[in-house]
Rosetta silent file (secondary structure, phi, psi, omega in degrees, C-alpha in Angstrom):
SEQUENCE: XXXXXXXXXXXXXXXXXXXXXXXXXXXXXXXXXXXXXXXXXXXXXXXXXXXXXXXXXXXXXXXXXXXXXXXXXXXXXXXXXXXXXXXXXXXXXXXXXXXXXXXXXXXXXXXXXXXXXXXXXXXXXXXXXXXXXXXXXXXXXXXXXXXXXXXXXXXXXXXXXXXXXXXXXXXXXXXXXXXXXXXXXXXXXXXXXXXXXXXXXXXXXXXXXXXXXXXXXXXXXXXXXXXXXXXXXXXXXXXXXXXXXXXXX
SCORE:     score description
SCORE:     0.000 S_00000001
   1 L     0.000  -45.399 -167.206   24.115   60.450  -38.224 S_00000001
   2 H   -98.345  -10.992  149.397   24.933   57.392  -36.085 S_00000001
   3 H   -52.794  -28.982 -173.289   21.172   57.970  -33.922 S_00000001
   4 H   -78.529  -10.469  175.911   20.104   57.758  -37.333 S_00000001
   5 H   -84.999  -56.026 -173.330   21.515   54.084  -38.284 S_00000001
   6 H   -46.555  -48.484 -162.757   20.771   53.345  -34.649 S_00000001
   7 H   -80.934  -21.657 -147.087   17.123   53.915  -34.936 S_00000001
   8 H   -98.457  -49.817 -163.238   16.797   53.108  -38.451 S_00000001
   9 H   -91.452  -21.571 -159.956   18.942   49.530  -38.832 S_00000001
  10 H   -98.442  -58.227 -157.944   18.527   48.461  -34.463 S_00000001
  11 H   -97.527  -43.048 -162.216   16.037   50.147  -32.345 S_00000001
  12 H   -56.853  -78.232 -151.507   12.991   50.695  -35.009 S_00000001
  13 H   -53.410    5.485 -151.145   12.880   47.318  -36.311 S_00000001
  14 H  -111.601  -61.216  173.957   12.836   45.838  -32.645 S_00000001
  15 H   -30.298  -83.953  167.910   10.250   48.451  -31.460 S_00000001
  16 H   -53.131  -11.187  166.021    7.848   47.387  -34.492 S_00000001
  17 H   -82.910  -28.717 -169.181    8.532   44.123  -34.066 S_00000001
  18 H   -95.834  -78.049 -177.228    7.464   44.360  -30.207 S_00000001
  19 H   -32.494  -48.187 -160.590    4.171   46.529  -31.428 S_00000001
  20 H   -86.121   -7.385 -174.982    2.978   43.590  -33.960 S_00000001
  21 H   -75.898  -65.038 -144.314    3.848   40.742  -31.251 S_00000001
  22 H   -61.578  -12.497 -179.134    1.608   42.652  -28.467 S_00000001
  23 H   -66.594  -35.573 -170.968   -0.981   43.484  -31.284 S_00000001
  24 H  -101.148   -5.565 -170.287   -1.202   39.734  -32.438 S_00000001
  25 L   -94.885  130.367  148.522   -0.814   38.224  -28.556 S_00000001
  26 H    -0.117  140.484  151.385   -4.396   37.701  -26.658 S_00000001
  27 H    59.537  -13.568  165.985   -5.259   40.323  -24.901 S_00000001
  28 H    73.201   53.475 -176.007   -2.114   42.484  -25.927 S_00000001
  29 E   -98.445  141.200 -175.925   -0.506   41.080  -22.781 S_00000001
  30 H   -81.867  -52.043  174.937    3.329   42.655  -23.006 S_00000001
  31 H   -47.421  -30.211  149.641    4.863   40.441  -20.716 S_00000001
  32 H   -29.229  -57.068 -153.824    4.616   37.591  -23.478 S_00000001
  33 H   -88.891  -17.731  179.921    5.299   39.704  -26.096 S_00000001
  34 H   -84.399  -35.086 -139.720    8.702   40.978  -24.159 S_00000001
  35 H  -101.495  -56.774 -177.614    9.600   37.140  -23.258 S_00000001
  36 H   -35.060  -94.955 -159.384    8.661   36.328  -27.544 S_00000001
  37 H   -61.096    7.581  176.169   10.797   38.896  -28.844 S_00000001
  38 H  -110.241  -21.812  157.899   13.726   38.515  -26.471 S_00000001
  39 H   -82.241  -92.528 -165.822   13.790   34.675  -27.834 S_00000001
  40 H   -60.507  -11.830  125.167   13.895   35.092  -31.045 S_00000001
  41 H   -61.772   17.498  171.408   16.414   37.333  -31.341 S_00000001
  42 H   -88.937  -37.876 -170.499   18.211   35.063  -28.986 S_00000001
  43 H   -95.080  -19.802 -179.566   17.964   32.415  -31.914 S_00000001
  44 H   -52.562  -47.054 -175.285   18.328   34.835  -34.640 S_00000001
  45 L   -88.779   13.693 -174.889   22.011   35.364  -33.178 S_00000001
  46 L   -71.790  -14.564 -174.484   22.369   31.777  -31.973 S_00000001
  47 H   -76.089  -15.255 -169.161   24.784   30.719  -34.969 S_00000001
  48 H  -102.786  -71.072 -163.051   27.314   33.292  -34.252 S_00000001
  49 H    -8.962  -40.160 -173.049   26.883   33.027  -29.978 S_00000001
  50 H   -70.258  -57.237 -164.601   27.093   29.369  -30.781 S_00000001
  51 H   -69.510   -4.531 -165.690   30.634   29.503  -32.754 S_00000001
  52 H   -84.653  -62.166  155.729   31.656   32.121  -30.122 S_00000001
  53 H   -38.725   -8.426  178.740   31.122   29.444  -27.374 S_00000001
  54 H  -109.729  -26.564  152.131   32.444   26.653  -29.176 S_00000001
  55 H   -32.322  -86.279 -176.723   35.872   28.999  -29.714 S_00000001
  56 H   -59.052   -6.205  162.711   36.328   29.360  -26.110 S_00000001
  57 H   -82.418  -14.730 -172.491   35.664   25.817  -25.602 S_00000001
  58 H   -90.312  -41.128 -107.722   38.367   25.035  -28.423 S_00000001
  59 L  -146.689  -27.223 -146.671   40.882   28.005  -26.630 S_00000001
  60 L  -130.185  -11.302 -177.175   40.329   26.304  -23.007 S_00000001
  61 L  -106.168   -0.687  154.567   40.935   22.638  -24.621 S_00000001
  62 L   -95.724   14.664  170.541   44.288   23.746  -26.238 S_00000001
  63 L   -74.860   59.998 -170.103   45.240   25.743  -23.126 S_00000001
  64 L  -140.568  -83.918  139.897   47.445   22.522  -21.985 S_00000001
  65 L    24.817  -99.260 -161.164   48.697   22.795  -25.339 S_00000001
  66 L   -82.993  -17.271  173.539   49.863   26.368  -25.554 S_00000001
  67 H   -79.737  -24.937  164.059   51.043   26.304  -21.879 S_00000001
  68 H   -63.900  -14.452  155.907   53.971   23.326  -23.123 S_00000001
  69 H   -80.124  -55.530 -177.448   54.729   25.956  -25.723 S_00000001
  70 H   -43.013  -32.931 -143.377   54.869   28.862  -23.105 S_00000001
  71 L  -116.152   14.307  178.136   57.355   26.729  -20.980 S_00000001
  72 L   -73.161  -18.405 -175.754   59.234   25.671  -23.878 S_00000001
  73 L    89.266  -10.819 -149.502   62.098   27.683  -23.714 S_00000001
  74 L   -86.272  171.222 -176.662   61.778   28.200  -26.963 S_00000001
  75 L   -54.326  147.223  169.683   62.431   32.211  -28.715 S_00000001
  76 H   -51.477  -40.834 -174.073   59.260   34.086  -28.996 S_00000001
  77 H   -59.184  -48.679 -147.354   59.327   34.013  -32.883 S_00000001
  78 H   -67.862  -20.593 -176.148   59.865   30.324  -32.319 S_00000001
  79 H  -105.557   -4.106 -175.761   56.953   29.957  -29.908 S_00000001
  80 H  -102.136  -21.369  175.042   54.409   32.251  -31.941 S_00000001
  81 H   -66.815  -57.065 -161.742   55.419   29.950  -35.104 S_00000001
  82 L   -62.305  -32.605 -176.279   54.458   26.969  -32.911 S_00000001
  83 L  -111.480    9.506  179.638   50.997   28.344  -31.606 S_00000001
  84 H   -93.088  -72.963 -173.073   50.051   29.840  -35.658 S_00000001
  85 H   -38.313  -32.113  176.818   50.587   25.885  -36.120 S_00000001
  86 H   -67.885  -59.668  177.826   48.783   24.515  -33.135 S_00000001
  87 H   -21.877  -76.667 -153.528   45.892   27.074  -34.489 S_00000001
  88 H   -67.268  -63.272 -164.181   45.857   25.946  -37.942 S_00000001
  89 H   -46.647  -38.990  163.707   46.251   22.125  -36.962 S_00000001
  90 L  -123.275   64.285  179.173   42.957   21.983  -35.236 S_00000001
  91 L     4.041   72.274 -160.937   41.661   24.640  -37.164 S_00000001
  92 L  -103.817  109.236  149.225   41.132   27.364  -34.325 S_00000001
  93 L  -124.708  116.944 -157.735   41.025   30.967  -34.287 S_00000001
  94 L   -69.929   -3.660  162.411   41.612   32.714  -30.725 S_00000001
  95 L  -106.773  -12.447 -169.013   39.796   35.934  -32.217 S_00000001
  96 L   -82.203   24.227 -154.629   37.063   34.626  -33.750 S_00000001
  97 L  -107.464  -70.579 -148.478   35.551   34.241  -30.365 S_00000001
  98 H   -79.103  -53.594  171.952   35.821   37.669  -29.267 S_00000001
  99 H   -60.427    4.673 -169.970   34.535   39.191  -33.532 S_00000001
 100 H  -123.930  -26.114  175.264   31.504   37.293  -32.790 S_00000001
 101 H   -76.407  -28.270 -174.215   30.451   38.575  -29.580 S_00000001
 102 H   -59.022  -26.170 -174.770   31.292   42.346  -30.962 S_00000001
 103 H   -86.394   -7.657  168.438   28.728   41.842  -33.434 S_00000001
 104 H   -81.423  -32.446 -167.709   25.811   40.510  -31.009 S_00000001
 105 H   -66.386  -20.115 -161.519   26.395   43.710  -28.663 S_00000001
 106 H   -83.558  -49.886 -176.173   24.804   46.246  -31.068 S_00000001
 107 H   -89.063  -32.938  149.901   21.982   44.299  -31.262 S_00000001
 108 H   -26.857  -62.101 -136.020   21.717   43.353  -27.827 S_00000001
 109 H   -96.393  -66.906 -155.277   22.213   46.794  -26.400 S_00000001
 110 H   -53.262  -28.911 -159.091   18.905   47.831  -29.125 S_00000001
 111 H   -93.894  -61.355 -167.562   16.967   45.206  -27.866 S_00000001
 112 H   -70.705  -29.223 -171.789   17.402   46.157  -24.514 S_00000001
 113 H   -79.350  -25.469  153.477   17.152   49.844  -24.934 S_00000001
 114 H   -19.665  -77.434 -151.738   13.504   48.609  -26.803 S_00000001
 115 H   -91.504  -45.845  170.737   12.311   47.728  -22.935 S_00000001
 116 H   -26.705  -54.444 -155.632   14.702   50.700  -21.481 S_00000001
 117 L   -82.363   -9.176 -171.638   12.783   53.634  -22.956 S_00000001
 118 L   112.866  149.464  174.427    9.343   52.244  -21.894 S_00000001
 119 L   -65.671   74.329 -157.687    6.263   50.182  -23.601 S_00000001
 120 L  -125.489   69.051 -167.376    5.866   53.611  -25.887 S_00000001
 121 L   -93.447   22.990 -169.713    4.048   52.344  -29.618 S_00000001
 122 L  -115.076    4.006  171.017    2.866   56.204  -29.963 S_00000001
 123 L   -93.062  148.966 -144.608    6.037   57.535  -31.211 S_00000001
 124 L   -97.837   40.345  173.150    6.453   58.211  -34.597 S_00000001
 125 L   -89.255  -28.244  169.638    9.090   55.252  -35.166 S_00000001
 126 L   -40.440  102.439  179.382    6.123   53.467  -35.563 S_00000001
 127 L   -28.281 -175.584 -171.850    5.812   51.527  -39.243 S_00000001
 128 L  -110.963  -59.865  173.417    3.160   52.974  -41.549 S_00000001
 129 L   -48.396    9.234 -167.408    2.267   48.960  -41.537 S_00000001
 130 L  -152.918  104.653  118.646    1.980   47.966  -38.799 S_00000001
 131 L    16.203   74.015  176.394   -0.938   48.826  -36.312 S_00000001
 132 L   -49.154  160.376  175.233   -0.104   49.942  -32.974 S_00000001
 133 L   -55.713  116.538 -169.189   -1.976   48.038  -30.084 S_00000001
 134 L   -64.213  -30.603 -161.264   -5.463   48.691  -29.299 S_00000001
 135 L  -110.823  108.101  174.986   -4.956   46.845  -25.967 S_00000001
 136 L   -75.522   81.933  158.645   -2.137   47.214  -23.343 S_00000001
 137 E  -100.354  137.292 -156.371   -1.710   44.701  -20.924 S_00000001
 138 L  -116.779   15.939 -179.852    1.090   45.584  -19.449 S_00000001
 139 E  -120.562  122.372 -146.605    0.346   43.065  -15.943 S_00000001
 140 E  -119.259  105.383  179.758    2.578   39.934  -16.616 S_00000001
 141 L    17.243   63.271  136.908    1.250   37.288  -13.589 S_00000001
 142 L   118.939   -2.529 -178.060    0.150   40.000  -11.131 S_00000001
 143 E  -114.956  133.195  164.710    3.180   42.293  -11.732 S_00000001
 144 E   -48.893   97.868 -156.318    3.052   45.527  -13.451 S_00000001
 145 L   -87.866   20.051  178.607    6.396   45.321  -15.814 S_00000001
 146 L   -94.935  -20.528  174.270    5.992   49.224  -16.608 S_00000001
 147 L   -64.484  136.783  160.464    7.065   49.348  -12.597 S_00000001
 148 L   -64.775  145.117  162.298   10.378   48.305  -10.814 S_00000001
 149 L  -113.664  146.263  157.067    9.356   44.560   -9.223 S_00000001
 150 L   -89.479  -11.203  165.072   11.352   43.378   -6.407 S_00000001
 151 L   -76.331  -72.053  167.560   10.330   39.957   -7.846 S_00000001
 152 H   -42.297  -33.316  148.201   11.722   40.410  -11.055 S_00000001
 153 H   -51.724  -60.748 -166.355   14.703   41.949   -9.776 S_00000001
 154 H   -51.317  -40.864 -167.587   15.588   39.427   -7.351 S_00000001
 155 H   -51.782  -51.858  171.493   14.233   36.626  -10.513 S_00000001
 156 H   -48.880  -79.613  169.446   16.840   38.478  -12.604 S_00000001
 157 H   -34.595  -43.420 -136.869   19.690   38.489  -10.069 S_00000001
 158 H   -95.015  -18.119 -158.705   19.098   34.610   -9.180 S_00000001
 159 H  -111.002  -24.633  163.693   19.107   34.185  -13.371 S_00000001
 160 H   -73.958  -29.980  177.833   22.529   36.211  -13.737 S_00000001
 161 H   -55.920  -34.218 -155.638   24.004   34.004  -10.880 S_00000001
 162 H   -76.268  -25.269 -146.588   22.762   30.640  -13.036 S_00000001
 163 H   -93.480  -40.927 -173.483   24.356   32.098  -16.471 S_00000001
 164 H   -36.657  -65.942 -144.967   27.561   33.083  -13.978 S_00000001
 165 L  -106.358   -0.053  166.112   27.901   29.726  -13.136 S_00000001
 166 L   -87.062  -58.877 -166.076   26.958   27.482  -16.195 S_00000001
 167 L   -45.636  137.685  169.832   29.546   29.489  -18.176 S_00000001
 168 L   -26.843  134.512  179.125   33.258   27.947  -18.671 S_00000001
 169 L  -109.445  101.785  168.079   35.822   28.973  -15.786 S_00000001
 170 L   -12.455  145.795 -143.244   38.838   30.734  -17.422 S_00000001
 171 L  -139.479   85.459 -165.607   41.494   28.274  -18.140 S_00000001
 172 L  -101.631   50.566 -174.536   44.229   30.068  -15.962 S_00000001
 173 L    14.199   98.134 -169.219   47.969   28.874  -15.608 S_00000001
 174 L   -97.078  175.258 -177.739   48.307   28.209  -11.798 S_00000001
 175 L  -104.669  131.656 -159.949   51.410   28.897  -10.352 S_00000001
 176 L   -55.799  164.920 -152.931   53.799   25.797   -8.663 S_00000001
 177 L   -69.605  147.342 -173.486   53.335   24.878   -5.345 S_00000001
 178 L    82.402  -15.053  173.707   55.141   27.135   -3.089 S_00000001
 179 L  -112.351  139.646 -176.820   55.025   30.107   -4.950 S_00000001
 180 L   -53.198  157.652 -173.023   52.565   33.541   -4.800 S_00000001
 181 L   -81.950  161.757  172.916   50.106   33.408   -7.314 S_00000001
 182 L   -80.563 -157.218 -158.395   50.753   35.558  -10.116 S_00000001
 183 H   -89.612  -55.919  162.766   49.307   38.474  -11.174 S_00000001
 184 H   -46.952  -49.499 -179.275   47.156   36.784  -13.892 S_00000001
 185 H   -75.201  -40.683  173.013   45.976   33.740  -11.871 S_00000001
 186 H   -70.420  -19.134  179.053   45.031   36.347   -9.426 S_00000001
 187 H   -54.333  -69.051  169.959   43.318   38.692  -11.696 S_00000001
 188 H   -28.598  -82.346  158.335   41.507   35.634  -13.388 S_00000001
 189 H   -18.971  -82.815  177.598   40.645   34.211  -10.181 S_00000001
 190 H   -78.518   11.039  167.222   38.718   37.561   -8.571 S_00000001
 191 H   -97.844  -23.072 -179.855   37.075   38.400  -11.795 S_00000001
 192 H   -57.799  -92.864 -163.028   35.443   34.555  -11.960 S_00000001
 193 H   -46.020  -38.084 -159.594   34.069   35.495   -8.128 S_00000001
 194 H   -82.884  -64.224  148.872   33.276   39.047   -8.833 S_00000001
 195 H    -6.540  -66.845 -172.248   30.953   37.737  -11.841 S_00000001
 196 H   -90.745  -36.262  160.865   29.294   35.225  -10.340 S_00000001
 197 H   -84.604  -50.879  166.426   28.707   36.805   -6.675 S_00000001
 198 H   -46.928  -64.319 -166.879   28.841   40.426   -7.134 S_00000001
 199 H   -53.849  -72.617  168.974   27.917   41.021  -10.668 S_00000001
 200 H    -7.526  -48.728 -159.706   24.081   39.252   -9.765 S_00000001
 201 H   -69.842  -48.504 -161.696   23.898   41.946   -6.710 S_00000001
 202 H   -89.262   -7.980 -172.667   24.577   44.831   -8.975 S_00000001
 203 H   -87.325  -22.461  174.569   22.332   43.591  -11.412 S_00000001
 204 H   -73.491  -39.175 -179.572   19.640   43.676   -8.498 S_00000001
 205 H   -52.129  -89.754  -28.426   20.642   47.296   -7.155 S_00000001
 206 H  -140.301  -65.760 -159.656   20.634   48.300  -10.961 S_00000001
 207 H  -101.290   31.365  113.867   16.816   47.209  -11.370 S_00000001
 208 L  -112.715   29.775  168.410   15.233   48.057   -8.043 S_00000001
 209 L  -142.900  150.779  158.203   16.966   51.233   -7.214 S_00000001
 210 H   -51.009   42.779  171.951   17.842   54.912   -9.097 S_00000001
 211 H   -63.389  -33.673 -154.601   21.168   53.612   -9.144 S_00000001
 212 H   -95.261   19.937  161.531   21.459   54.395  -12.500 S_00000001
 213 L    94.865   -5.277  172.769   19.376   57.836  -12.291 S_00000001
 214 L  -157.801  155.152  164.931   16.231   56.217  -13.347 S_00000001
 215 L   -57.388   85.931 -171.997   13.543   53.512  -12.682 S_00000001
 216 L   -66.613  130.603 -178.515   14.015   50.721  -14.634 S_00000001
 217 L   -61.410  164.652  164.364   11.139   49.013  -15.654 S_00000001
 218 H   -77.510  -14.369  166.149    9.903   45.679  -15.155 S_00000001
 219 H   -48.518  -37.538 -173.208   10.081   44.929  -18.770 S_00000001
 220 H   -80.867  -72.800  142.938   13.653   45.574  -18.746 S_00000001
 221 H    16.045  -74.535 -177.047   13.912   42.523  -15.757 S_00000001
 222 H   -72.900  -35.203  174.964   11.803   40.094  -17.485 S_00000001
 223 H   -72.880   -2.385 -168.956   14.268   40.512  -20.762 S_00000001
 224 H   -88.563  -35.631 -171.763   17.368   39.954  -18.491 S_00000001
 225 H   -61.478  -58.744  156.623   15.612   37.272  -16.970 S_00000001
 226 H   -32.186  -70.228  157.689   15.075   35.787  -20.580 S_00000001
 227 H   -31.191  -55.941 -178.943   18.539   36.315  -21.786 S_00000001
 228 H   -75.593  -36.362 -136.140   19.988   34.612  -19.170 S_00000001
 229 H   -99.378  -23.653  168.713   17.593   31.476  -18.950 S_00000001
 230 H   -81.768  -21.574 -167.618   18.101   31.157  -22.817 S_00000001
 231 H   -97.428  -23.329  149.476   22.013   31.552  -22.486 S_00000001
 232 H   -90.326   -4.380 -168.366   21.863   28.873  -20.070 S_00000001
 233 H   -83.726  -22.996 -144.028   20.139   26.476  -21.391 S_00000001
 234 H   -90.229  -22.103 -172.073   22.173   27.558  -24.948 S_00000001
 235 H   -84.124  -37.120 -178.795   25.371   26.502  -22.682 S_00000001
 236 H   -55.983  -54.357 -162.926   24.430   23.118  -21.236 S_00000001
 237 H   -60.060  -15.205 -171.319   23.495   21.992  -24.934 S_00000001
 238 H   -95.492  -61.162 -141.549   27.506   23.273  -26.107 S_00000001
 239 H   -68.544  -19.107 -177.107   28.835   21.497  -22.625 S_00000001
 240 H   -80.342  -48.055  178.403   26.590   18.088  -23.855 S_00000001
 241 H   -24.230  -26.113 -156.567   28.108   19.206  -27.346 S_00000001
 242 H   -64.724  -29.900  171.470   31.943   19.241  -25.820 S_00000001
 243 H   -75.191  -57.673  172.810   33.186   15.825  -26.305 S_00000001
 244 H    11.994  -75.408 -175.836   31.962   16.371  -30.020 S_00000001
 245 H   -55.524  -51.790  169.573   34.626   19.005  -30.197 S_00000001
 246 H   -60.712   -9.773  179.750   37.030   17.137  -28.228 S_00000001
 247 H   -90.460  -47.543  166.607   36.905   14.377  -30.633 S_00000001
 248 H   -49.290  -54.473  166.274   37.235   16.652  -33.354 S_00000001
 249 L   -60.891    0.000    0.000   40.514   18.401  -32.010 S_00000001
């Protein structure tokens, strides 16, 4: 039942959408047609990505705010009355952040398994309308993307590092001078670093090795490589955006 929504509302239309790109691109070259279709649903979803980044930029410019409420002494009801109020006063909601990314992962994760399963138009997912490709090029400026690349992988890591480090740095409480950090500021702290140094690394193991029990294509690569280079560019434009917001609050 739920392969059948998946295929039906996610991975089909993505697939066929990917068939009619490389059908209508020159030459059927795929590397295009994976870089096309990995943008526009990057823009399809930019209105909710967009309020979900402009949340956490709203959430990191009342963190000041809500820590003078934390330290208030005041009772918990008395401090959860206080932050409902803070909310509603510069009309804020600390979940809508978090509801907006759940609803991009579905489609994400379809999109990706699109490039996952392989350049495949001969399965019978295939519209009645829509004309698989006569022509495969499947060699995207000298590299085979049906292949792990050690270019694209590394291109990939170097483009997870970029997204790492454009993105907003948790808005942490530190703890006064003289005292161990807490548990939170430390948490906070090594997940920021694991992200931005680590997470890149494993994204390279991931897509030039069987870590994961199979060869990941280059296709898979070139969309991560997309993803990120649109997700940073989509952040500098909220970060020119930010006094906007700040004026606004």
């Amino acid at each position: 039942m739920l392969t059948n929504i998946w295929n039906t509302v996610l991975y089909q239309p993505l697939l066929n959408a990917l068939a009619f790109l490389v059908s209508i691109i020159p030459g059927g070259d795929v590397g295009i047609a994976v870089i096309i279709l990995t943008v526009l649903v990057k823009v399809v979803l930019f209105p909710l990505s967009q309020k979900s980044i402009e949340s956490q930029a709203a959430m990191s410019l009342l963190a000041p705010e809500l820590e003078k409420i934390k330290k208030s002494g005041a009772s918990k009801e008395e401090q959860a009355r206080l932050t409902f109020e803070l909310y509603k006063k510069h009309k804020t909601n600390p979940f809508s952040g978090c509801l907006l990314v759940l609803l991009q992962i579905p489609i994400i994760f379809a999109l990706y398994f699109v490039f996952f399963k392989g350049i495949n138009f001969e399965s019978g997912l295939i519209y009645s309308f829509i004309h698989p490709p006569e022509i495969l090029d499947t060699v995207f400026l000298g590299i085979d993307i049906t292949k792990q690349s050690f270019i694209l992988a590394i291109l990939a890591s170097v483009s997870q590092y970029l997204q790492a480090h454009f993105m907003p740095k948790p808005n942490i409480p530190s703890s006064p001078p003289g005292s161990a950090p807490s548990f939170q500021e430390s948490f906070g702290k090594s997940m920021h670093i694991q992200m931005k140094y680590l997470f890149p690394v494993f994204i390279f193991v991931i897509l030039y090795t069987d870590f994961l029990g199979v060869a990941l294509s280059g296709a898979v690569a070139l969309y991560w490589i997309t993803n990120n280079i649109f997700s940073v560019g989509q952040q500098i434009y909220v970060d020119k955006k930010r006094d906007d917001l700040i004026i606004k609050l």
